[in-house]
N, C-alpha and C positions, 0 to 999 in steps of 0.2 A: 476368477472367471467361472461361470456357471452355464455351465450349456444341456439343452433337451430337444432330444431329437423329436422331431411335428410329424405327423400324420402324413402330410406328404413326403417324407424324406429327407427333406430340408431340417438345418442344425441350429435351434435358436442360440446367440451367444450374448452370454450380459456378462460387461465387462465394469469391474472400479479401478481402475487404478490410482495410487495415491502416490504422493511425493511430500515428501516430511525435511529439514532441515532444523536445526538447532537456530532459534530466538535469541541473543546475547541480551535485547533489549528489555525480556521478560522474565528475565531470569530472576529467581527470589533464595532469599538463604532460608534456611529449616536447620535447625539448633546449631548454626556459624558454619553451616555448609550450603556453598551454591549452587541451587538446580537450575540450569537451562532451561528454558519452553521450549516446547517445538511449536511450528508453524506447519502446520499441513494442508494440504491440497489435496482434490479427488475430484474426480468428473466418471461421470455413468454414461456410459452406451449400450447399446443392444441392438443386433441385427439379425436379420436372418440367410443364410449360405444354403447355395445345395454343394452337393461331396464335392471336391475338387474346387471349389472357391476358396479364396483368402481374404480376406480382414489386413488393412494397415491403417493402424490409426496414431495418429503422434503429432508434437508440438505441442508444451507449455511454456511460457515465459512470464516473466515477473519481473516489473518496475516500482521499485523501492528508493525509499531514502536512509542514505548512513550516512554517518558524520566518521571526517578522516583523522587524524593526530591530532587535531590543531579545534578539532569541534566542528567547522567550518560542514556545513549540509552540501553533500554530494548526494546527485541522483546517480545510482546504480542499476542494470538492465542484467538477470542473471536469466542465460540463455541454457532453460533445461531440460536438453534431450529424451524423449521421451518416446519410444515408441514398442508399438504393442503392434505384435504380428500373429494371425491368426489362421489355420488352416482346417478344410474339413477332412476326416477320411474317416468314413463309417465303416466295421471292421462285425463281424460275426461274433457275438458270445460265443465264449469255447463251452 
């Protein structure tokens, strides 16, 4: 999070946040050792608050396909909580 306080007062906030999981499906070996991929995700926001406003921003989800014991394509829905909570209070340099 990156925030700068505006000429009026008010608190710009830019936000990334990311969410990563381990790939089983992309994983590659390097000299008979196997490395997972990750898969990541990331979405950007930016708003602007005056002091005493809040920010709540959340919800991602992701619908995929894996295959269960048997091979057989299963669609999976992995529901991943996500929230980013943001507050302002402008405070005096000491």
């Amino acid at each position: 999070m990156v925030h700068r306080v505006l000429d009026d007062g008010r608190v710009r906030l830019e936000l990334r946040p990311r969410l990563s999981r381990i790939d089983p499906e992309r994983t590659v070996k390097i000299h008979g050792i196997e490395v997972p991929a990750l898969h990541v995700r990331e979405f950007d926001a930016a708003t602007e608050l005056a002091p005493g406003q809040a920010l709540l921003a959340g919800g991602m989800t992701e619908r995929r396909r894996q295959a269960d014991r048997d091979g057989e394509q299963i669609e999976a829905m992995d529901d991943i909580e996500t929230l980013v909570l943001a507050t302002v209070e402008l405070r005096e340099a000491p």
